[in-house]
C-alpha positions as a Markdown table, in Angstrom:
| # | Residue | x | y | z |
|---|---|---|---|---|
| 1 | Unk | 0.0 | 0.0 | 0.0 |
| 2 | Unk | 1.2 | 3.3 | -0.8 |
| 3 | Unk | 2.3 | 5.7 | 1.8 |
| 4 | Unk | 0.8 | 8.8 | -0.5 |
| 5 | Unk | -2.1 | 9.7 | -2.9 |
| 6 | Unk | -2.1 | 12.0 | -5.0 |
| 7 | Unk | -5.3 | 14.3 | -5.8 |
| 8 | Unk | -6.2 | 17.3 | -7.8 |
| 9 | Unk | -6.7 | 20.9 | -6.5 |
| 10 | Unk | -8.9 | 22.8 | -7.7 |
| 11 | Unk | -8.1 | 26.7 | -7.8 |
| 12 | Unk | -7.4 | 30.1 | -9.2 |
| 13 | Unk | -4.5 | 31.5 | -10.7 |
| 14 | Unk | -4.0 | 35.4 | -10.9 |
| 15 | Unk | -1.6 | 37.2 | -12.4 |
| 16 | Unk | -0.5 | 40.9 | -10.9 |
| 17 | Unk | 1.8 | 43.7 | -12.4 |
| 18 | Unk | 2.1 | 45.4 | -9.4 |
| 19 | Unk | 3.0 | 44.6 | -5.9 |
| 20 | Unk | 0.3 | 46.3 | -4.3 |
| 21 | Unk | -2.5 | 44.0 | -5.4 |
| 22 | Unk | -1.2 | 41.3 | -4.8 |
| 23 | Unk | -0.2 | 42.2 | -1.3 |
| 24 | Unk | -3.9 | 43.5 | -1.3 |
| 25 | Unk | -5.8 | 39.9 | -2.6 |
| 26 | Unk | -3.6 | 38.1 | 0.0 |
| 27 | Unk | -4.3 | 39.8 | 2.7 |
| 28 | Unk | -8.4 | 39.9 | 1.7 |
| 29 | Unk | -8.0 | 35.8 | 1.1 |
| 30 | Unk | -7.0 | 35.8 | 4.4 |
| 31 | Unk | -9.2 | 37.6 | 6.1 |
| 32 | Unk | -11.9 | 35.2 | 4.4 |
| 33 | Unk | -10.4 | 32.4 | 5.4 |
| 34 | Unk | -8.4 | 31.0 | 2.8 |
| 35 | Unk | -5.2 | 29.2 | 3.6 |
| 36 | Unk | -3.6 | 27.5 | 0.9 |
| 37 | Unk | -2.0 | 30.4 | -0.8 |
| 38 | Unk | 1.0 | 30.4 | -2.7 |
| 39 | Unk | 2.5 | 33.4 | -4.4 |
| 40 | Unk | 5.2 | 33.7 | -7.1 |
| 41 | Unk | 7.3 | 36.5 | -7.5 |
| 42 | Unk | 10.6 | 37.1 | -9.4 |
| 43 | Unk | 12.2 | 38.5 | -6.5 |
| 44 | Unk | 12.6 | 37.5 | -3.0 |
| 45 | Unk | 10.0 | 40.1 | -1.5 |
| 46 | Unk | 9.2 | 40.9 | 2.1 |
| 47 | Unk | 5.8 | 42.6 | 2.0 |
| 48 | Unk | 4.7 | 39.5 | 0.1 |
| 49 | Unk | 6.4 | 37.3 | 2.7 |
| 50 | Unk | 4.5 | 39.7 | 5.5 |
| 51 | Unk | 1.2 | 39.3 | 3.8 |
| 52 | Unk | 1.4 | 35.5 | 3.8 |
| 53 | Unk | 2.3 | 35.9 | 7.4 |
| 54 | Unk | 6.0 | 33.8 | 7.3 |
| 55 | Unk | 8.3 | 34.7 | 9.9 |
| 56 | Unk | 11.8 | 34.0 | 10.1 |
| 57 | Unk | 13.5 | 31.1 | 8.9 |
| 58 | Unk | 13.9 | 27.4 | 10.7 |
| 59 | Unk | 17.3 | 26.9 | 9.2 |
| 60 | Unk | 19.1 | 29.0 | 11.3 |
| 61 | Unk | 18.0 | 27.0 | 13.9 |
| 62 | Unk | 19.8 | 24.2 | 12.0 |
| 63 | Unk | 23.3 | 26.2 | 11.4 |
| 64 | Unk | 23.0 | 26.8 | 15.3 |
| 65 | Unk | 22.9 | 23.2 | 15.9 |
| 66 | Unk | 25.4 | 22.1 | 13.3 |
| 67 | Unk | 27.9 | 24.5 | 14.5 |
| 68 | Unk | 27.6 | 23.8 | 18.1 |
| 69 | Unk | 27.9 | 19.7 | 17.1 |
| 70 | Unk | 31.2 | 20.8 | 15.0 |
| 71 | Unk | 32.5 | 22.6 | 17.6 |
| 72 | Unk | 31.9 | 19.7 | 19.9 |
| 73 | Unk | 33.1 | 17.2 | 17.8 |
| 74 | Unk | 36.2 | 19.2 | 17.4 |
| 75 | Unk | 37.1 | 20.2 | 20.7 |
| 76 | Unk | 36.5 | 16.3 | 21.4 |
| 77 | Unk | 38.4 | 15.0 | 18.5 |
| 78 | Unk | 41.7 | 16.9 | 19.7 |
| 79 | Unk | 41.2 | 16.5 | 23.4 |
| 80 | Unk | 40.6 | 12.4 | 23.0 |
| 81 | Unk | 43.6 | 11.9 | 20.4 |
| 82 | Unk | 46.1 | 14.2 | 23.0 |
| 83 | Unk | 44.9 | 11.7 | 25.9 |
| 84 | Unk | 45.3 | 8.7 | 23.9 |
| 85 | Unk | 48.8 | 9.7 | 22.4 |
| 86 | Unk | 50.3 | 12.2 | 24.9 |
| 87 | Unk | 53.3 | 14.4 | 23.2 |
| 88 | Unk | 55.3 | 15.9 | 26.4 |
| 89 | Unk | 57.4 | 18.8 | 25.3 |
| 90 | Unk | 59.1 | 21.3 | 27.5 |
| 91 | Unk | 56.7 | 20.8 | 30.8 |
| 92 | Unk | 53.6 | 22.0 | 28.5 |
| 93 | Unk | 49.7 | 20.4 | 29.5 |
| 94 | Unk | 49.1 | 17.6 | 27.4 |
| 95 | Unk | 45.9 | 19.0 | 26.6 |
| 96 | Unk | 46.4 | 22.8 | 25.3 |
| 97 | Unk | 43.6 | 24.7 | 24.3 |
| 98 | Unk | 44.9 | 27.2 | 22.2 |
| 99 | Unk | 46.1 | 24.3 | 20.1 |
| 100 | Unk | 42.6 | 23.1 | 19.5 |
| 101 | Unk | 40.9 | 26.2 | 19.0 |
| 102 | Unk | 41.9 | 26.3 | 15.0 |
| 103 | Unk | 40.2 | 22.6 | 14.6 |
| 104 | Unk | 37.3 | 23.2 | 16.8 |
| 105 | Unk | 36.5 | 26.8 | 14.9 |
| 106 | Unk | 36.9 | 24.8 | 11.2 |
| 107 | Unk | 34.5 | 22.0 | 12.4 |
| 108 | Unk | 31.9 | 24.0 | 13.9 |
| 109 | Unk | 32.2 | 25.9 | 10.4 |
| 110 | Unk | 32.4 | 22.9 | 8.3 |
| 111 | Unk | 29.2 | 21.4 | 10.3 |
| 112 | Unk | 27.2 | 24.4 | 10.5 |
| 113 | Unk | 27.3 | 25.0 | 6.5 |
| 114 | Unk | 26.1 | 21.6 | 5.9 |
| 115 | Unk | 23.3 | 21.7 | 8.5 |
| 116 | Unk | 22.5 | 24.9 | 6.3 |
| 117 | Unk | 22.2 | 23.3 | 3.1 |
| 118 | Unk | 20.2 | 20.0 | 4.6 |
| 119 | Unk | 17.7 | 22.3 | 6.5 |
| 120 | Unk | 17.3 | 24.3 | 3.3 |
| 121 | Unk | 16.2 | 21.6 | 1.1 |
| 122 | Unk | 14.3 | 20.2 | 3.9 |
| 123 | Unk | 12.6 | 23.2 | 4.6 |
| 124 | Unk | 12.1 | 24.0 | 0.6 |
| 125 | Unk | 10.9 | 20.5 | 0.2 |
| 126 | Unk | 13.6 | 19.6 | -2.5 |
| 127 | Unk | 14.0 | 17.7 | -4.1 |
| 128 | Unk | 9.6 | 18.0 | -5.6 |
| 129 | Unk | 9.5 | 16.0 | -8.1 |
| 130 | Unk | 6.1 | 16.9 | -8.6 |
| 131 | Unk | 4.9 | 19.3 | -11.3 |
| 132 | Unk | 3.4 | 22.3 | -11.0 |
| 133 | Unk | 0.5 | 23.0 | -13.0 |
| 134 | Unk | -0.4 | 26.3 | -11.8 |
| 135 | Unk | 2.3 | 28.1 | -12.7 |
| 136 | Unk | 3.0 | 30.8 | -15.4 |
| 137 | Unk | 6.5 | 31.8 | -17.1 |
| 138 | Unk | 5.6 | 35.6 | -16.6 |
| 139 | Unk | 5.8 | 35.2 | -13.1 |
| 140 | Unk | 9.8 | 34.6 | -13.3 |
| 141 | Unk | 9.8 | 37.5 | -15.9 |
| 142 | Unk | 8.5 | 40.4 | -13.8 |
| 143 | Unk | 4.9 | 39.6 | -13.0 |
| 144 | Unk | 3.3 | 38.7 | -9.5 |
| 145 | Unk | 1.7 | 35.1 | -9.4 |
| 146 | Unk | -1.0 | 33.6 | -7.0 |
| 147 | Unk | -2.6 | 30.6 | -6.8 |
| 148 | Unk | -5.4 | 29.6 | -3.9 |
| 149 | Unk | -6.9 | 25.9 | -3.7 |
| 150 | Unk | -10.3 | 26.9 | -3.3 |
| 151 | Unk | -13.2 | 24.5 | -2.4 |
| 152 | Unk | -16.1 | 24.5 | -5.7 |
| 153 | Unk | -18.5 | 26.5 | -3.0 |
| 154 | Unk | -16.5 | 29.4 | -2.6 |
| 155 | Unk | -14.7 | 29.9 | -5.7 |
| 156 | Unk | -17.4 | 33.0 | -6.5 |
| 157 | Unk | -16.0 | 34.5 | -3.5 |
| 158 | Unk | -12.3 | 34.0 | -4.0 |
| 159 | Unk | -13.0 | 35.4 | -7.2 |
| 160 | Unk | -14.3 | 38.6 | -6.1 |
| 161 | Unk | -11.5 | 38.5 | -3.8 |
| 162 | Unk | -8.9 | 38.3 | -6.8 |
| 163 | Unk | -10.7 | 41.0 | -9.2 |
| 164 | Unk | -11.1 | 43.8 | -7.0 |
| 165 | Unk | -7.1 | 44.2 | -7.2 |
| 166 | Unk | -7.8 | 43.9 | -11.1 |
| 167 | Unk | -5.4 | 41.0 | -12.1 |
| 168 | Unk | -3.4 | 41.2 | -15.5 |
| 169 | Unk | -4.8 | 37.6 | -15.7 |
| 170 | Unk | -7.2 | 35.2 | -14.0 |
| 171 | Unk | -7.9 | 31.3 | -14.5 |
| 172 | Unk | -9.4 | 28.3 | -13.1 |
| 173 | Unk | -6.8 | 25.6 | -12.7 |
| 174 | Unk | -5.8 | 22.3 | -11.2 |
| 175 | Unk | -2.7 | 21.3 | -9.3 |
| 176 | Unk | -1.1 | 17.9 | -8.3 |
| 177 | Unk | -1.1 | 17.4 | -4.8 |
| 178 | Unk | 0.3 | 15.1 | -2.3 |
| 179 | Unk | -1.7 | 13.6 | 0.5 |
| 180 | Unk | 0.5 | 11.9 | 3.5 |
């Protein structure tokens, strides 16, 4: 039995030339209760990112983790191969931390850049080998994209929603989607 279905979304796709209206028809889906919005912009773009209410970023929580486990691992790796194979020179401690310091710093870097990348494409869902239907070129070329599942009883009302901010472009559509 398979772990996942796959079913089709029913929804509307509007296309905005300006940043105001589509900041505008998120924030009125919103407030009617809508919540599977996605927008598409060509630029990273933080009154879009307001409007759909993200806040900041989980993968920093994963650099913070893989940094702190590299510098662990480093000041562990020096300390346990000093006490295993001691080097006495000169009267000096067999364990000297400013010696360690240069492997502990490279290891908590080394670890926290690829807790970066593996909370990124965890977090961005990558690889999705899924296509998306509801998707137009333009929006990579300068125009404002967003797409709304919207149940068959209240598309009139998303639609009202989507034209009062006068969209360049507005169309039914479907989208694959993933059910776990």
């Amino acid at each position: 039995m398979s772990a996942t279905t796959s079913t089709r979304m029913t929804g509307l796709l509007a296309g905005y030339d300006f940043l105001d209206s589509i900041v505008d028809a998120i924030e009125g889906l919103k407030k009617a209760g809508f919540k599977k919005i996605t927008a598409y912009v060509p630029y990273p773009e933080h009154h879009i990112e307001a409007a759909l209410g993200y806040g900041q970023s989980p993968v920093r929580v994963f650099t913070l983790v893989g940094g702190l486990t590299g510098a662990a691992t480093g000041m562990a790796l020096t300390v346990w191969t000093s006490s295993l194979w001691p080097l006495v020179v000169g009267g000096k401690p067999i364990i000297g931390m400013p010696a360690y310091i240069v492997l502990t710093f490279e290891l908590a870097v080394l670890f926290g850049a690829l807790a970066t990348l593996i909370g990124f494409g965890i977090n961005a869902h990558i690889p999705d080998l899924k296509p998306r239907v509801a998707y137009d070129p333009e929006f990579s070329a300068g125009r404002y994209g967003l797409w709304v599942v919207v149940p068959p009883e209240r598309m009139e009302e998303a639609r009202r929603i989507l034209e009062a901010q006068e969209p360049a472009e507005l169309r039914v559509g479907e989208q694959e989607a993933a059910d776990a």
